[in-house]
Structure formats: C-alpha cells, structure tokens
C-alpha positions in Angstrom: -20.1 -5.6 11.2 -21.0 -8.6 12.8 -18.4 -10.7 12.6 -15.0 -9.5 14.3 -11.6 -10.6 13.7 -8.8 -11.0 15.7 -6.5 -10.9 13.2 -6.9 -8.5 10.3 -4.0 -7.8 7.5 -1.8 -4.5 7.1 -1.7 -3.4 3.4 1.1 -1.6 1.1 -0.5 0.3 -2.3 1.7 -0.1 -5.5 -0.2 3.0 -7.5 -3.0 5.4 -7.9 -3.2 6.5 -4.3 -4.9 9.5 -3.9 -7.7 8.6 -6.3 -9.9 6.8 -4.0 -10.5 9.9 -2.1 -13.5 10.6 -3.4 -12.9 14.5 -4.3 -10.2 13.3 -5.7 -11.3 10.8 -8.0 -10.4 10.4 -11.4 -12.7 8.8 -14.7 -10.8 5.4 -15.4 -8.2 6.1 -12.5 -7.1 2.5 -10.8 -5.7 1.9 -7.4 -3.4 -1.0 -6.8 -2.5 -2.8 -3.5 -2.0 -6.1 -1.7 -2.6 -7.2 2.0 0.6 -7.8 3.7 1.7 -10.1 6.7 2.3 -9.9 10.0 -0.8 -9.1 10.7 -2.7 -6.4 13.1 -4.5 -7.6 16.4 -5.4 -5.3 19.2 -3.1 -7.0 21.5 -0.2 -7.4 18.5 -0.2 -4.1 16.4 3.2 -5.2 15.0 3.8 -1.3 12.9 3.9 1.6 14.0 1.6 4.5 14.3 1.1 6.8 11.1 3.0 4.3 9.2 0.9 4.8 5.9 -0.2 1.0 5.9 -3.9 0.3 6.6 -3.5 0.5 10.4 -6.7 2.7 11.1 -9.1 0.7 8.6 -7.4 -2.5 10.6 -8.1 -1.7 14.4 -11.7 -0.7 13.4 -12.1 -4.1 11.3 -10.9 -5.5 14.8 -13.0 -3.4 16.8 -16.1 -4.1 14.7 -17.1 -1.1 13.0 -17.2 -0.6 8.9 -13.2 -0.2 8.3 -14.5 1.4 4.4 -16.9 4.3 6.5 -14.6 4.5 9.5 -11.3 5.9 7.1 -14.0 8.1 5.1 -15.5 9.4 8.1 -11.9 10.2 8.8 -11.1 12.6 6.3 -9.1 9.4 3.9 -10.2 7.4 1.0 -11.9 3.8 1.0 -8.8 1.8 -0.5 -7.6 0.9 3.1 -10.8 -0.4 4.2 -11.9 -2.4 0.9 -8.3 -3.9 0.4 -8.0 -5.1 4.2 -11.9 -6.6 3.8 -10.8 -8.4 0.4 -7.4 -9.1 0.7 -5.5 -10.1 -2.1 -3.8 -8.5 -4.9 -6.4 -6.2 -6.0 -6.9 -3.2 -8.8 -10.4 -1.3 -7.5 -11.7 1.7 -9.9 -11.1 5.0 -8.3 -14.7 6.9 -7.2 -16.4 7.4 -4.5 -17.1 3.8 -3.3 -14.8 0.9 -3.7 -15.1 -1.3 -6.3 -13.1 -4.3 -7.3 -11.6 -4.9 -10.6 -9.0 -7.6 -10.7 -8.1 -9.8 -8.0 -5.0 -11.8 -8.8 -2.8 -14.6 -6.7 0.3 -12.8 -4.8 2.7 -15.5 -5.7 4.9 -13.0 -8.1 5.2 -11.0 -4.8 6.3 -13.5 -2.1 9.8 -13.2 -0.8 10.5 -9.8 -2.6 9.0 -7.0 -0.2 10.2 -5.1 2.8 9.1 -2.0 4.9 11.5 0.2 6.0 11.0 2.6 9.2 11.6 6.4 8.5 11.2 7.4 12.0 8.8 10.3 11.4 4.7 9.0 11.4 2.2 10.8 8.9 -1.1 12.2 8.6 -3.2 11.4 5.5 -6.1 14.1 6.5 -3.5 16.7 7.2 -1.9 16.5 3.5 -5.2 16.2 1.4 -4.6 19.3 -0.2 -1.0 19.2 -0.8 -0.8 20.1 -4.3 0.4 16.9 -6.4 0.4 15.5 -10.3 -2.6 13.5 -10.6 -2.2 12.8 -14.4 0.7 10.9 -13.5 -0.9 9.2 -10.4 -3.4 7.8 -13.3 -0.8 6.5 -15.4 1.3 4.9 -12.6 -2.0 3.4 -11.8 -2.1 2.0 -15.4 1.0 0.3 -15.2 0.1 -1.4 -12.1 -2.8 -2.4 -13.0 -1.3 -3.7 -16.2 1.7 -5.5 -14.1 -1.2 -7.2 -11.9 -3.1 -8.5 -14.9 -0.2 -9.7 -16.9 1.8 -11.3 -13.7 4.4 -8.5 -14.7 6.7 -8.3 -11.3 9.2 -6.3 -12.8 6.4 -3.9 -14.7 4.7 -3.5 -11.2 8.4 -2.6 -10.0 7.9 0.2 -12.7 4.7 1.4 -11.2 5.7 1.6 -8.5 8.5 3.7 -9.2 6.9 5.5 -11.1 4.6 6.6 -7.9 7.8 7.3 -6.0 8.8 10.0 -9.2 5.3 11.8 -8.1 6.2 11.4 -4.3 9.4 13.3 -4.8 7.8 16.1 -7.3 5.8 16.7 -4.3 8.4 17.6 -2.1 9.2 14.3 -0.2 12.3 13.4 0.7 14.3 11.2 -1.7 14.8 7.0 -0.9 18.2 5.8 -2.0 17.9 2.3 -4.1 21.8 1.4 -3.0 21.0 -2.2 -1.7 22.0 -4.7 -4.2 18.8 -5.8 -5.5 16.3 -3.2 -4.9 14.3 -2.6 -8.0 12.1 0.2 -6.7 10.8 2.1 -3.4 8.3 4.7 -2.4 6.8 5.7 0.3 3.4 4.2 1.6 0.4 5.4 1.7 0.4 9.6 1.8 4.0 9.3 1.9 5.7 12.3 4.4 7.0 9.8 6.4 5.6 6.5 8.0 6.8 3.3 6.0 8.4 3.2 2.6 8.0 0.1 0.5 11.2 -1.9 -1.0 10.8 -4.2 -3.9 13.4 -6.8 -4.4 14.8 -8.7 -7.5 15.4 -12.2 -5.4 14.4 -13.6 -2.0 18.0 -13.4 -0.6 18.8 -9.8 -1.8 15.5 -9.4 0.5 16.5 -10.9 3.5 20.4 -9.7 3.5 19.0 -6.2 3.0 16.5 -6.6 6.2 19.7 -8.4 8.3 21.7 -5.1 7.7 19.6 -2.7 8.3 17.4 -2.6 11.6 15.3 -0.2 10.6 13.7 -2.7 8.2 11.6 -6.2 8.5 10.2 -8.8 5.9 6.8 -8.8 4.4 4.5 -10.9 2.6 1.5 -10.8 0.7 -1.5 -12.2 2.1 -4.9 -13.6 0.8 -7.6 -15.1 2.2 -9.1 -18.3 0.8 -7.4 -18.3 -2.5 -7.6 -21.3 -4.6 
C-alpha cells in the first residue's frame, strides 16, 4: 500500500463470521460488520491482544502492507481487512475475495454499543476447524443483512443474537444479558475469548452499564467520508 495511516479503525462483526474464510465459504452467505472507534495507531493500540476485533488487519494497514492478504496469509478470512479498508456499515458476500454489497450510514448504531473484556485472548487460526453450524451462521447472516438494509436496530439485535445461539452450540461459554437494557451479546470475532459485543436499547442504559462495570468501555461506529 502506498498510502499509510496513522490511525486505522477496530471493527465488531454482527453475523456470518466464518464464511469469509474462503474454505469456508458459503453460496449466498453474507457477513455483516461496522468499523468501531477508538481507533488503532502503533503508538495507541487502545484493545487488547487476541481480542477478536480487527487488530491484526489494523497494525498491518498501519504498517503498510495489504491488511485483506496479510489476515489470509495468516491462516483468517478477508472480512477484517476489507471492513477496516471500507469502513462503514457493510454486508460483503462470503467467497474467497471480498466483495461489498451494502454499505449503509451507522447512525441506528451510535450510542448503543460496548465491548466487554473477558480476560482470556483468542486465536482465530487455532479454532478453524472447530466443528460449528454453518447453516445457521447463513441465516444469522440473513437477518443482518436484512436489519442493515431496512435500518432495522432491533432486527440486527436479533442477528446478532442469533450468532451468539451458534457461539454457545459450539461450546463457548455463555454471556449473561442481566444489564437493564441489553438487547443482545456475543462474542467477537472467533469467539473463545477476546471481546464480546453488547447491544443496548438507549444511550444511557449504555453508558450506566460501562460506569459499573470496569471490564467494559464505549464504542461507536465509524465511517469514513460519508455523506
């Protein structure tokens, strides 16, 4: 790449994770995500290693190397490295190369999302194989993609949730919705640890939830150059 950043965004998938590893593809599978602020800077890293959030496809943006070839090089899919080069609200087709098929605003999603630490980083590579219900990662991805086009917050809450319902059939630890508000979690990413996603009703049930607990901070969506 020619150009390199100083800043480059962190990401959070909603559905259909998995499928843009390309052995793992799916015919009409879609994968779901959004940039998310703060952002990454080699300096700044802001979240922590193995967290399941785009940090990989980030620091080689910021180094100046191909963020899509550097994750597929690695052993993970391309969804890291497209979303963090787009930025946006974004539905891509799952194959073997990214490519884009929605890009919507992120205003449904300001004020309403949260990562919370597990303690315990992950390994996308080392959990490729993990068995896992890829019919239902398609139809989470449906739902998402339907929520994105539609402007649907509470249907994308449903995708996501319904992701989570695959997470725990795999054998992942279960994420307790008790905070007034919370409409769905999962974890990010390949899940078995690193970050897990909170979605929020309201603004405020956002930011009480984040003042309680210190394992958990704000985010927002981000996008570049949107009109």
């Amino acid at each position: 790449m020619e150009d390199r950043q100083v800043e480059v965004p962190a990401r959070v998938d909603f559905a259909g994770g998995w499928l843009d590893v390309p052995q793992l593809a799916r015919p009409r599978g879609r994968i779901v995500n959004c940039t998310i602020t703060p952002m990454i800077s080699l300096n700044k890293p802001h979240y922590n290693h193995g967290g399941g959030v785009g940090g990989s496809a980030a620091y080689a943006m910021l180094k100046g190397d191909n963020p899509v070839q550097a994750e597929l090089a690695s052993g993970c899919g391309w969804q890291d490295g497209a979303i963090v080069q787009e930025t946006g609200l974004c539905v891509w087709a799952s194959g073997s190369t990214p490519k884009l098929l929605c890009k919507m605003s992120v205003d449904m999603l300001r004020g309403r999302m949260a990562l919370q630490w597990t303690g315990t980083p992950h390994s996308t590579p080392d959990i490729l194989h993990t068995s896992r219900d890829y019919d239902r990662i398609v139809s989470a991805g449906d739902i998402a993609a339907s929520a994105v086009g539609s402007g649907m917050y509470e249907r994308l809450c449903l995708a996501v949730a319904a992701s989570y319902k695959v997470q725990r059939d795999e054998g992942m630890e279960p994420i307790t919705l008790d905070q007034a508000g919370c409409l769905a979690a999962k974890y990010c990413g390949s899940g078995w640890g690193g970050y897990i996603l909170r979605m929020y009703a309201r603004t405020q049930q956002r930011d009480d939830a984040v003042q309680r607990d210190a394992s958990m901070f704000a985010i927002e969506p981000y996008i570049r150059n949107w009109v």
